[in-house]
C-alpha positions as CSV (number, residue, x, y, z in Angstrom):
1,X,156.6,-97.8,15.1
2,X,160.1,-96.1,14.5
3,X,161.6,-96.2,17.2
4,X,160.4,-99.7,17.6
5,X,162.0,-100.5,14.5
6,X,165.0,-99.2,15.8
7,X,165.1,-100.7,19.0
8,X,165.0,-104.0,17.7
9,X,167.7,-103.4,15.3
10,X,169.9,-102.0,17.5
11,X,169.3,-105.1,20.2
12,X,170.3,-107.2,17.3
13,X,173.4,-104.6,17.1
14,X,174.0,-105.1,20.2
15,X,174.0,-108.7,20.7
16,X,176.5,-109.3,17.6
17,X,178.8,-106.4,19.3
18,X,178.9,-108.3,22.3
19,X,179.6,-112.1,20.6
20,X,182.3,-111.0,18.1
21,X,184.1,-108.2,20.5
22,X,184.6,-111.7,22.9
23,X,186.1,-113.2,20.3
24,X,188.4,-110.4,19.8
25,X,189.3,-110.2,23.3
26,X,190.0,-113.6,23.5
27,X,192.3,-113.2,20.8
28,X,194.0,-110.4,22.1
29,X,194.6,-112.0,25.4
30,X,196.0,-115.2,23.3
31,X,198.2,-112.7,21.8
32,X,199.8,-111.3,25.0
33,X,198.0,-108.4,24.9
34,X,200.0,-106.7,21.9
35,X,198.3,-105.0,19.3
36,X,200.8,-105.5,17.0
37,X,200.4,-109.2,17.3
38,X,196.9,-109.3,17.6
39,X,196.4,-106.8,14.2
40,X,199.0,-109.6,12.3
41,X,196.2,-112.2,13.4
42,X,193.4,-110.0,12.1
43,X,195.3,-110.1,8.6
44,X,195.9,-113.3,9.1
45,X,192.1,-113.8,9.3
46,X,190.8,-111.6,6.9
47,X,188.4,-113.2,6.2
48,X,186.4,-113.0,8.9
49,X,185.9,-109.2,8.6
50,X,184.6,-109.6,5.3
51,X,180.8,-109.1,6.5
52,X,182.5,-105.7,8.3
53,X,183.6,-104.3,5.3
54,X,180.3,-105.4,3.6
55,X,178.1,-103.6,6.4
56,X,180.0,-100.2,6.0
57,X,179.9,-100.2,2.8
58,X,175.9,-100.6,3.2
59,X,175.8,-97.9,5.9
60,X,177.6,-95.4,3.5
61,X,175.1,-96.0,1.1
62,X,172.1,-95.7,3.3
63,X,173.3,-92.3,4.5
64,X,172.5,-90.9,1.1
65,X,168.9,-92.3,1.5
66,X,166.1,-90.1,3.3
67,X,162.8,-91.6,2.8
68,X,161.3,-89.6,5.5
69,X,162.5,-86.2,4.4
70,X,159.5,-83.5,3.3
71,X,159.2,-83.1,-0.8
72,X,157.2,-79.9,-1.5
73,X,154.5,-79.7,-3.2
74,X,152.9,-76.9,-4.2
75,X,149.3,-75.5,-3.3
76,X,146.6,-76.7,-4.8
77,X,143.9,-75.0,-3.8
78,X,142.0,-73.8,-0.5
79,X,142.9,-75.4,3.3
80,X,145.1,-78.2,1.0
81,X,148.8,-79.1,3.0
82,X,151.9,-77.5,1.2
83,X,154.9,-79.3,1.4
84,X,154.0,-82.3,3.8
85,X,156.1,-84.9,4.9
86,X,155.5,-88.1,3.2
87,X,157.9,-91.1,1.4
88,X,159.5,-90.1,-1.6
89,X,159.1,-92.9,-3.7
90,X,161.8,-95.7,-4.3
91,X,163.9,-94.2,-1.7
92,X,161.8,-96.1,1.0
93,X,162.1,-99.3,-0.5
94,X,165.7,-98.9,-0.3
95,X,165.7,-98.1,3.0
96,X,164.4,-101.0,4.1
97,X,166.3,-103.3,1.5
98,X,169.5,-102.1,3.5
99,X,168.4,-102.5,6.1
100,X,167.1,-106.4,6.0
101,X,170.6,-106.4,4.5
102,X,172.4,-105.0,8.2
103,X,170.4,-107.4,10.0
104,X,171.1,-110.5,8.2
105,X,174.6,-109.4,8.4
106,X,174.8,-109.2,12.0
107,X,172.6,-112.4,12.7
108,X,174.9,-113.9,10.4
109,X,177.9,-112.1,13.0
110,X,176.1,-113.7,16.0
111,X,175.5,-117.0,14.5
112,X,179.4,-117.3,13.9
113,X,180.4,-115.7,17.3
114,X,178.5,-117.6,19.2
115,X,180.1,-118.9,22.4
116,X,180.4,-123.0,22.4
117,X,183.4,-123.4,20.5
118,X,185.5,-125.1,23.2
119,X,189.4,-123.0,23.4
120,X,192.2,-125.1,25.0
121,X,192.8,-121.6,26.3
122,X,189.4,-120.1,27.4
123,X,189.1,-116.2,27.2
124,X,189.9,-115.3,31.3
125,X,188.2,-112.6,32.5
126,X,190.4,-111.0,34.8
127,X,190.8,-107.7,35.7
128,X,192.8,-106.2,32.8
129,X,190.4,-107.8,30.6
130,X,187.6,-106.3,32.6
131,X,189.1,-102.7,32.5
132,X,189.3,-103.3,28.4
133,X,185.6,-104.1,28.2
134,X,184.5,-101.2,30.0
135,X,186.4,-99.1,27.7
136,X,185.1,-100.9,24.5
137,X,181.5,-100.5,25.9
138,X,181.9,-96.8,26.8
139,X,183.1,-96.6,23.1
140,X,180.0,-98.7,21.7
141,X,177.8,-96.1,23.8
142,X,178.8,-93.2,22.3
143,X,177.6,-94.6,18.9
144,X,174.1,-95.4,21.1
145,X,174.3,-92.0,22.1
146,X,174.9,-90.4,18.6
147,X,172.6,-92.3,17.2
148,X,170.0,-91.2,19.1
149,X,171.1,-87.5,19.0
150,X,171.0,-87.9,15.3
151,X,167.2,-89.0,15.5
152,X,165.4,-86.5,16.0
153,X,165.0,-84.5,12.6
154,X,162.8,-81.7,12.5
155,X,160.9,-81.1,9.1
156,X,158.8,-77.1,8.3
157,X,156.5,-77.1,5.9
158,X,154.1,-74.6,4.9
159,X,150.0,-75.5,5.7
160,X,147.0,-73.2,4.1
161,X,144.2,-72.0,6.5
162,X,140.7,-70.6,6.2
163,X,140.8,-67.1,7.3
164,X,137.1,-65.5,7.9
165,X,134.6,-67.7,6.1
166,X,132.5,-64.6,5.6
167,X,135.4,-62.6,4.3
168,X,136.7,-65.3,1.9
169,X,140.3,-64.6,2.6
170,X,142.4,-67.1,3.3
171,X,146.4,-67.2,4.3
172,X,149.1,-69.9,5.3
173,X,150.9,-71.1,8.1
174,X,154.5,-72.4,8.8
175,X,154.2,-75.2,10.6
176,X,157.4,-77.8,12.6
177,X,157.3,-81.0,13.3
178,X,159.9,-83.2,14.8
179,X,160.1,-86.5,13.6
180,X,162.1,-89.1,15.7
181,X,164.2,-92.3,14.3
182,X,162.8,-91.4,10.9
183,X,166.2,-90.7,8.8
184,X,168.8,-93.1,8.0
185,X,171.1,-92.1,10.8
186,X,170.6,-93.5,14.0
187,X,170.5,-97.0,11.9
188,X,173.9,-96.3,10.3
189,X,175.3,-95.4,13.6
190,X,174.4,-98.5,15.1
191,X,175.1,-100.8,12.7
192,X,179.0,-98.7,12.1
193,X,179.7,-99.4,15.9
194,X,178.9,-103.5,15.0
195,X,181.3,-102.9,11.8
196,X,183.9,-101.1,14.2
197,X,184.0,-103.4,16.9
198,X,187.3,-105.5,15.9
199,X,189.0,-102.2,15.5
200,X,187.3,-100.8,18.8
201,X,188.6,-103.9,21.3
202,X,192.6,-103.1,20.5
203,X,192.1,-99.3,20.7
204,X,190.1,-99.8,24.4
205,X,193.8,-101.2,24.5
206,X,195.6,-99.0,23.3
207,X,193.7,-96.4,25.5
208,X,194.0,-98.6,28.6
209,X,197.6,-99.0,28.1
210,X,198.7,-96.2,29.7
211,X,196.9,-97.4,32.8
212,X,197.7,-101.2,33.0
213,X,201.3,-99.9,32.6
214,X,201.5,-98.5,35.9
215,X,199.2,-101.3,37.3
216,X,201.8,-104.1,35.7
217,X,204.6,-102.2,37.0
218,X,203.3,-101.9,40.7
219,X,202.5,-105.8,40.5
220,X,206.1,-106.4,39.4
221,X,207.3,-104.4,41.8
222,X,205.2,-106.4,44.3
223,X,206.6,-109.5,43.2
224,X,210.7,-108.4,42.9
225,X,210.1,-107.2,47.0
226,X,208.8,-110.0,47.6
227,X,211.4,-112.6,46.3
228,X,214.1,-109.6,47.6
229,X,212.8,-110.4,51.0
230,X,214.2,-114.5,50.8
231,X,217.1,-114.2,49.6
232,X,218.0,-117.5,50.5
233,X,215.8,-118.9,48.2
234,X,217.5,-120.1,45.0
235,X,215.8,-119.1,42.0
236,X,216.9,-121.4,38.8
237,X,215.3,-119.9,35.1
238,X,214.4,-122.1,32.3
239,X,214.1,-121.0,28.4
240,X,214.5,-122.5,25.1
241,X,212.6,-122.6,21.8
242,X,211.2,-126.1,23.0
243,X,211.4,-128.1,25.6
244,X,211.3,-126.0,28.4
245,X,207.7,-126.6,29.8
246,X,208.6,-130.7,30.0
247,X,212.1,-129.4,31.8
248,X,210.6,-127.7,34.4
249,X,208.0,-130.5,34.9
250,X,211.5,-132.7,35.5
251,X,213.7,-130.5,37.5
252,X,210.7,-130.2,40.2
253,X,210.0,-133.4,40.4
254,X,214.2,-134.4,40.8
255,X,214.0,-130.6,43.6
256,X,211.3,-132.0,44.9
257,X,212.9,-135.4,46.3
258,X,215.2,-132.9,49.0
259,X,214.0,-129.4,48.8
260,X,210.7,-127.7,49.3
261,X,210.2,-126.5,45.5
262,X,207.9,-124.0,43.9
263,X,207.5,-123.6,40.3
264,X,205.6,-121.2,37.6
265,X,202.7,-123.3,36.6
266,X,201.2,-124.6,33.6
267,X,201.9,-121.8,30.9
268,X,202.7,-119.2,33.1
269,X,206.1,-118.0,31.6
270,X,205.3,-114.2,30.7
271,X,206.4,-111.2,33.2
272,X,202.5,-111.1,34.4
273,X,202.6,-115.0,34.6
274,X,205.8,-115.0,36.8
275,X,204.3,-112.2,38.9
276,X,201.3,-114.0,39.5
277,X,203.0,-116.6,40.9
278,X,205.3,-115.4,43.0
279,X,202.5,-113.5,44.8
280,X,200.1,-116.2,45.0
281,X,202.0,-119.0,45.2
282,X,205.4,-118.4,46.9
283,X,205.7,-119.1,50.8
284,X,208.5,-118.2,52.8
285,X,209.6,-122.4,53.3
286,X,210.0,-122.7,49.6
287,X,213.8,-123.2,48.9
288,X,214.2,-123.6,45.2
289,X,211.8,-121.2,42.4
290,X,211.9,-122.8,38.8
291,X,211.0,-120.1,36.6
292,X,209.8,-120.8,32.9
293,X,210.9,-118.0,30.4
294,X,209.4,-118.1,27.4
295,X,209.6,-115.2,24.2
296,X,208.2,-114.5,20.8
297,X,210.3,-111.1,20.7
298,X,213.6,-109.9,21.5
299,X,214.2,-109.0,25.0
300,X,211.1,-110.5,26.5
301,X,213.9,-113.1,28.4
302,X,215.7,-109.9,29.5
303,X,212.8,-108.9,31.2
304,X,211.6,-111.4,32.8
305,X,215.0,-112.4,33.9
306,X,215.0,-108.4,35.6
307,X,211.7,-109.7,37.5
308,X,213.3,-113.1,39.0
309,X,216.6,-112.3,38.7
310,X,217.7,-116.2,38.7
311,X,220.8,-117.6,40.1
312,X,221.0,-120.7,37.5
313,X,219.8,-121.6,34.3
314,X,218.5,-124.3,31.5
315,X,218.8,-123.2,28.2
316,X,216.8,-126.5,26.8
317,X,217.0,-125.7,22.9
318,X,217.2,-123.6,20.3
319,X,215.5,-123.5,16.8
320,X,213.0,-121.6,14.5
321,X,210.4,-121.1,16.6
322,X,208.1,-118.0,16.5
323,X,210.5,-116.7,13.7
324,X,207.2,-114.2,12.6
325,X,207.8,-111.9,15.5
326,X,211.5,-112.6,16.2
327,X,212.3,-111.8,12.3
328,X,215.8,-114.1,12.4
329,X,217.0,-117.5,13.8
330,X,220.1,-115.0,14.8
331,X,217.4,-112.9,17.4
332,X,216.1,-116.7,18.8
333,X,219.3,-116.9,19.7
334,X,220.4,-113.8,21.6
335,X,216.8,-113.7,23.4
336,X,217.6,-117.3,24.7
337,X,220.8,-116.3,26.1
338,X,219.5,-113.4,27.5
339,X,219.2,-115.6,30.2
340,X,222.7,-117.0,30.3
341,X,224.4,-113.3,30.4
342,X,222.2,-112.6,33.7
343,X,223.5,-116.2,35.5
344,X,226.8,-114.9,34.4
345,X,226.5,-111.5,35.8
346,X,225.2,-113.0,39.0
347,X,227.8,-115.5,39.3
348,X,225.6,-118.8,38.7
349,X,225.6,-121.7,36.6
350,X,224.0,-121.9,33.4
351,X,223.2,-125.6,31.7
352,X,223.3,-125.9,28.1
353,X,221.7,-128.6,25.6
354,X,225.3,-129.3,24.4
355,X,223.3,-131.7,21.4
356,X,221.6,-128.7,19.8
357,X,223.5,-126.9,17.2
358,X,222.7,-123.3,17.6
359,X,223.3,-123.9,21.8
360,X,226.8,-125.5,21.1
361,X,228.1,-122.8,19.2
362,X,227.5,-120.2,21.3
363,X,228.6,-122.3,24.7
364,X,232.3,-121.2,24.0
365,X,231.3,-117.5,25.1
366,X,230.5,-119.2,28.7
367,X,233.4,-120.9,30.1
368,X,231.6,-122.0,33.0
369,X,228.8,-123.4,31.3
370,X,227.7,-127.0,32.3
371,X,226.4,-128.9,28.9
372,X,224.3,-132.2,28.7
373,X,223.3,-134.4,26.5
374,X,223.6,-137.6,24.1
375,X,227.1,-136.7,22.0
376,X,230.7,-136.7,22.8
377,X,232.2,-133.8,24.8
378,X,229.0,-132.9,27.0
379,X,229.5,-133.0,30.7
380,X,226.9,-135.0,31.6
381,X,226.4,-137.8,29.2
382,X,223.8,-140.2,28.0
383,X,224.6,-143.1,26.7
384,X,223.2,-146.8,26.3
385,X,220.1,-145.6,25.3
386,X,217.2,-148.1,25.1
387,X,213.7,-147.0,23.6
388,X,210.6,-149.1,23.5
389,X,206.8,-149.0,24.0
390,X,206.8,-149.0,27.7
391,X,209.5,-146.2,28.5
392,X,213.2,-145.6,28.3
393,X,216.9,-146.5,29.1
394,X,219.8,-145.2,29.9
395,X,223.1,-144.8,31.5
396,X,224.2,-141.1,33.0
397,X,227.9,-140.3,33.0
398,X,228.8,-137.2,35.4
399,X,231.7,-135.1,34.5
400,X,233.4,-136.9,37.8
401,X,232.9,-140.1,35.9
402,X,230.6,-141.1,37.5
403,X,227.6,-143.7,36.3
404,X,224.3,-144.5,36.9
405,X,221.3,-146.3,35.2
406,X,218.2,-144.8,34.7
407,X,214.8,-145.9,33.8
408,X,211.7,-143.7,33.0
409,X,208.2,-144.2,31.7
410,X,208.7,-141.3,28.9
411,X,209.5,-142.2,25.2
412,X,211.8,-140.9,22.9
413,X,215.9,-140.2,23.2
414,X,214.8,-136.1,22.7
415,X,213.1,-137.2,26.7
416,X,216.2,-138.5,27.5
417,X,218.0,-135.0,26.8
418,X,215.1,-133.0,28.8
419,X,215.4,-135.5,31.9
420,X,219.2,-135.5,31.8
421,X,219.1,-131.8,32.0
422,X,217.0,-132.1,35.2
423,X,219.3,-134.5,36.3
424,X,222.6,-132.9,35.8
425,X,220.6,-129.7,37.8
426,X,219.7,-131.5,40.8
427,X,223.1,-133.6,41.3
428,X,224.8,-130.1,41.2
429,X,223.1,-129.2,43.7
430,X,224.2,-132.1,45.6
431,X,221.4,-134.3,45.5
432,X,223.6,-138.0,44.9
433,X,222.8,-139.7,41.5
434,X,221.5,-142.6,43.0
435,X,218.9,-140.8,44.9
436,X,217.5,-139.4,41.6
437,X,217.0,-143.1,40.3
438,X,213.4,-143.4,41.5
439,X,212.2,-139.7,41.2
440,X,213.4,-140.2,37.2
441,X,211.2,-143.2,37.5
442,X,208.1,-141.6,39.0
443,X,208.3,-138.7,36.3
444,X,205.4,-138.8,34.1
445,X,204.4,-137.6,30.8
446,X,203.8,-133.6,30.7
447,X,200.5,-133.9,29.2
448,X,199.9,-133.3,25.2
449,X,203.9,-134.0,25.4
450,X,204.4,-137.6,23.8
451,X,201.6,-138.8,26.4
452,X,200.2,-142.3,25.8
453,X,196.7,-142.9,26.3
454,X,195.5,-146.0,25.9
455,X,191.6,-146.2,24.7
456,X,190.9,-149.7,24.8
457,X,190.0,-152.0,21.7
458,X,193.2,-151.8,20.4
459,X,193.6,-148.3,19.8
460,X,196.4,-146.1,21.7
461,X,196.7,-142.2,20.8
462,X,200.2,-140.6,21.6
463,X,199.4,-137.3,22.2
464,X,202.1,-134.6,21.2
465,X,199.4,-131.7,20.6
466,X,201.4,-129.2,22.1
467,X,204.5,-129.8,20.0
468,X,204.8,-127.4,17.1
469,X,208.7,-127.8,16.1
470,X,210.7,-129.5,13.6
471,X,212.9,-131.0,16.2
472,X,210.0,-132.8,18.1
473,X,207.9,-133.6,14.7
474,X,211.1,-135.8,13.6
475,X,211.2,-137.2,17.3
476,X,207.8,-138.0,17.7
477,X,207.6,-139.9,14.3
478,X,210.7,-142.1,15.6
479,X,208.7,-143.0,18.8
480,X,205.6,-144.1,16.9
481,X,208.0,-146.1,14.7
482,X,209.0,-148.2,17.5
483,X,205.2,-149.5,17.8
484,X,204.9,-152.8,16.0
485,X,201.0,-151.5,15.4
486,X,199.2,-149.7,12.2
487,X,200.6,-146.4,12.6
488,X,198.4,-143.6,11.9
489,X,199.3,-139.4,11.7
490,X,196.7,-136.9,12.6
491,X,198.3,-133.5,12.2
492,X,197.3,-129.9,11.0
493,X,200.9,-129.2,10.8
494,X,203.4,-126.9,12.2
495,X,202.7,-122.9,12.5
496,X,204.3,-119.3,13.3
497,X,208.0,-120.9,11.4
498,X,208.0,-117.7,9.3
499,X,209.2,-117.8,6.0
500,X,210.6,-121.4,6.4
501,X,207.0,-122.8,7.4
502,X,206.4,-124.3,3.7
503,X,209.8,-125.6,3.4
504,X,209.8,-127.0,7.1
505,X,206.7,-128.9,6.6
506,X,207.1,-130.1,3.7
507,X,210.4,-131.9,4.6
508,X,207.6,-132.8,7.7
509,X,205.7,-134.8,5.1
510,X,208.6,-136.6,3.7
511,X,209.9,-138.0,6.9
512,X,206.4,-138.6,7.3
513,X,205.7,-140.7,4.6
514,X,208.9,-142.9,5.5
515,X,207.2,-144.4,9.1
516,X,203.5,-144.2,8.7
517,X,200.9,-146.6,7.4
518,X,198.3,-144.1,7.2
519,X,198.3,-140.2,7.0
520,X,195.5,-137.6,7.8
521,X,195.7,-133.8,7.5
522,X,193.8,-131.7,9.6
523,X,192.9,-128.6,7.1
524,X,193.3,-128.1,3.4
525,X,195.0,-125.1,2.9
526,X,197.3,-125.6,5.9
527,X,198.5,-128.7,5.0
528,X,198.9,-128.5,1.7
529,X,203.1,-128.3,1.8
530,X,202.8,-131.6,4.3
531,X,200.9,-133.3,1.3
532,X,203.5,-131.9,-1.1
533,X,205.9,-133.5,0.8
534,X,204.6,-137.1,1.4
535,X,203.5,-137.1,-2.4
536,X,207.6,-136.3,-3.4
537,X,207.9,-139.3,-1.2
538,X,206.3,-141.4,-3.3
539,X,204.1,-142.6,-0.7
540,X,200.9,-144.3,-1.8
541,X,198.4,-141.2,-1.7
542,X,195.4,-143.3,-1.4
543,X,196.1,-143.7,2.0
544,X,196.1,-139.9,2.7
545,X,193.0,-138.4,4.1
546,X,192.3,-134.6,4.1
547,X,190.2,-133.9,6.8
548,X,188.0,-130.8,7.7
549,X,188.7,-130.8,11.2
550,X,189.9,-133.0,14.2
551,X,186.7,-134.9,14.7
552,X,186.3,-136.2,11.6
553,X,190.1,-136.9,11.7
554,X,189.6,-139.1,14.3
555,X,186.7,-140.9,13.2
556,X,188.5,-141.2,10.1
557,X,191.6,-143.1,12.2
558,X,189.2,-145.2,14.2
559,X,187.4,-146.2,10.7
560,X,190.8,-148.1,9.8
561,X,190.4,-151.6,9.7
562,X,193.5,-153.3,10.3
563,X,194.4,-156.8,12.3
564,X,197.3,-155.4,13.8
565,X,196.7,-152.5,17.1
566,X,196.4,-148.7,15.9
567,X,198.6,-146.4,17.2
568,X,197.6,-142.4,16.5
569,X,199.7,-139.9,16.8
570,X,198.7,-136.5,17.3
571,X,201.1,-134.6,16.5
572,X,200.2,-130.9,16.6
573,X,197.1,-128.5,17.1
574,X,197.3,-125.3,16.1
575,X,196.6,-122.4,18.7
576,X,193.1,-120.8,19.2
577,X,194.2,-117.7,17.2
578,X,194.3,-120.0,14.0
């Protein structure tokens, strides 16, 4: 019956080791990989661990409990059994109090583990991961192991035997037993490996490190031959603190029209990412390689820029983004221009967003530097802007002086920067501005960037989910001002601004409160400077709704009734690893 008992526990164990250590992998890989990272998320979600702590604490107290240990008793009289094993009273009660208590606990871990939560970035199981797992499961083994070492307990006790019946002597006898999965132990172990487990998936981690080092290193190394081997292809780099996903959905497009183009897809802007690529996807007839760069700590544009080495670069923006790991506005910076002092150490172009603050100040220490955008003084020039519900305007003015119109499906003048970018890009590599009229024309929306999508009934959503700066917040509220509709906000708000987050979002709800007719907050506790914010406004706080999450968000938009169209915006949605 025991080691029944056991059994079943430990399958229960097992099951809520396996649900919560995917979780945590899936977290890990959301967070590059980097323990560092990945432990500031655990403290971030403290929380969640609670029912860890909880179970250890149980387990420490179960070890002092042995309600199948001998008591002694002493002889009684004739053939009677000295010192049997048997329950010591109230201690086997206990026993089984914590350990209904374990198993609740770890249903309870299953129940919330559960796979069926749908991630915009599903947990990927590729080989890295796959060489983590196996190391976490050796490590959940050797508690299985233990515990079943720690089983067997052997108890001695002293017996009283009839000697000769005739004689009338009689003697005693030392007798052992062993007595398996009858002590506390082999519970304890199993249910410390479940309590373990979101320490145990970053140290198979740390352990594999080592290893996926050398494996990363001979990939890269892979990849650098591989692009050293065409070296007339022309490899163009692309950072910023936004921006630079939509810019490199432009440039290929504009590349595209004349040159056979290959660029990093979706997401893929990490060293591994670019690696990938370039071994997968790039063919010996590609001519141009648009690289995105992205960063969360200094250097990380450094080295990616030592894998592709690019000839040209786009430095789209630069603001407080990811200011948690970088530490300083001051280290956004020099990462983003990590990329600017390799094109100027290969002797290649870098393009600047002349309209962004930060960008123009540090332009001056490249003389070379090409800059774009809306104000005076840039190179290549926007101007005659015209913004409406069905796309955008405007004129392009080369340095040459030079002028062309443009017209594009995308909304919003911050569009107009990212396109003109791309355009000032292509035309120096002498595509002719009037051949980039109809590829600006065929661009569409990068998707969860300002993308309209139209649900019929008189309700549009502009979804900007994948925006989470202060720069596009402001932008995206001045494209759903130009909607002549009931103009709704669905937001959880904007994350991972360090210590300006509060401030930033609260001055989020205030320019909030200025252009919509109704407001909903995804999340109570994260939103709470937002509603600050739009209540210093003065706005009329009847017509906020705090929501629980983004379902009943939207049926709280679509339960709106209103003569005029409803336009939702979407602005936001915080990663998987919040």
């Amino acid at each position: 019956m025991n080691i029944v008992l056991w059994l079943i526990f430990t399958a229960i164990a097992l099951a809520a080791i396996v649900f919560m250590g995917l979780r945590e992998f899936h977290m890990l890989q959301l967070n590059g990989y980097k323990t560092p990272e990945h432990s500031w998320w655990m403290k971030k979600n403290k929380k969640r661990y609670i029912p860890n702590v909880l179970m250890i604490l149980v387990s420490v107290f179960m070890l002092f409990l042995h309600p199948y240990m001998p008591t002694l008793d002493p002889v009684q009289s004739k053939g009677e059994v000295m010192g049997e094993p048997r329950y010591v009273p109230f201690v086997a009660p206990l026993f089984f109090i914590c350990l209904g208590v374990l198993t609740v606990f770890n249903i309870g871990l299953i129940i919330a583990n559960k796979p069926g939560k749908k991630f915009k970035k599903p947990l990927v199981y590729t080989a890295r991961v796959k060489r983590m797992m196996t190391t976490f499961f050796i490590l959940i083994a050797l508690f299985i192991v233990a515990a079943i070492a720690s089983a067997q307990n052997s108890v001695t006790y002293m017996t009283s035997i009839d000697g000769v019946v005739d004689s009338g002597l009689n003697t005693t006898a030392e007798i052992t037993e062993k007595i398996w999965f009858k002590n506390t132990k082999p519970y304890v172990l199993s249910a410390l490996a479940v309590c373990l487990t979101p320490i145990l998936v970053p140290l198979s981690n740390i352990i594999n490190k080592p290893i996926e080092t050398a494996i990363n290193k001979w990939y890269i190394n892979d990849a650098k031959k591989k692009l050293a081997d065409m070296p007339s292809l022309h490899k163009v780099g692309i950072t910023g603190s936004y921006g630079k996903t939509s810019m490199k959905f432009y440039l290929s497009e504009l590349l595209s029209s004349k040159y056979e183009t290959l660029k990093t897809p979706e997401s893929f802007n990490t060293p591994m990412g670019v690696t990938i690529t370039v071994r997968r996807d790039l063919k010996p007839t590609h001519e141009y390689f648009i690289c995105e760069m992205g960063a969360r700590r200094v250097h990380e544009i450094k080295e990616l820029c030592d894998i592709a080495e690019p000839h040209d670069g786009i430095i789209t923006s630069v603001g407080p983004q990811h200011l948690e790991t970088f530490g300083s506005i001051e280290n956004v910076v020099n990462t983003k221009f990590e990329l600017a002092d390799c094109v100027k150490a290969n002797g290649g172009k870098i393009y600047l967003n002349g309209d962004n603050e930060l960008i123009r100040k540090k332009a001056p220490e490249y003389p070379g530097a090409v800059l774009y955008g809306l104000q005076e003084g840039n190179s290549y020039r926007a101007t005659d802007v015209s913004v409406s519900d069905r796309g955008t305007e405007f004129t392009v003015t080369t340095p040459s002086g030079e002028t062309c119109r443009f017209s594009m499906k995308l909304l919003g003048e911050h569009n107009v920067q990212n396109v003109l970018g791309a355009i000032a890009y292509a035309h120096g590599t002498g595509i002719a501005l009037e051949k980039l009229v109809l590829p600006v024309k065929r661009i569409a929306a990068v998707p969860h960037r300002l993308q309209l999508l139209d649900k019929g009934n008189g309700l549009t959503y502009i979804d900007d989910a994948y925006n989470s700066n202060p720069s596009g917040c402001r932008a995206a509220l001045a494209v759903l001002g130009l909607f002549d509709a009931c103009r709704i906000l669905v937001t959880p708000g904007m994350v991972e601004l360090g210590a300006k987050q509060e401030e930033l979002n609260f001055e989020f709800g205030q320019e909030a409160a200025k252009s919509c007719d109704y407001i909903i907050l995804v999340g109570k506790e994260q939103t709470k400077p937002i509603y600050n914010g739009i209540k210093d406004a003065g706005y009329d706080m009847d017509k906020v709704y705090v929501a629980d999450g983004l379902n009943d968000a939207l049926a709280k938009a679509q339960s709106y009734q209103t003569d005029k169209k409803k336009v939702v915006l979407l602005e936001n949605d915080l990663p998987d690893n919040y």
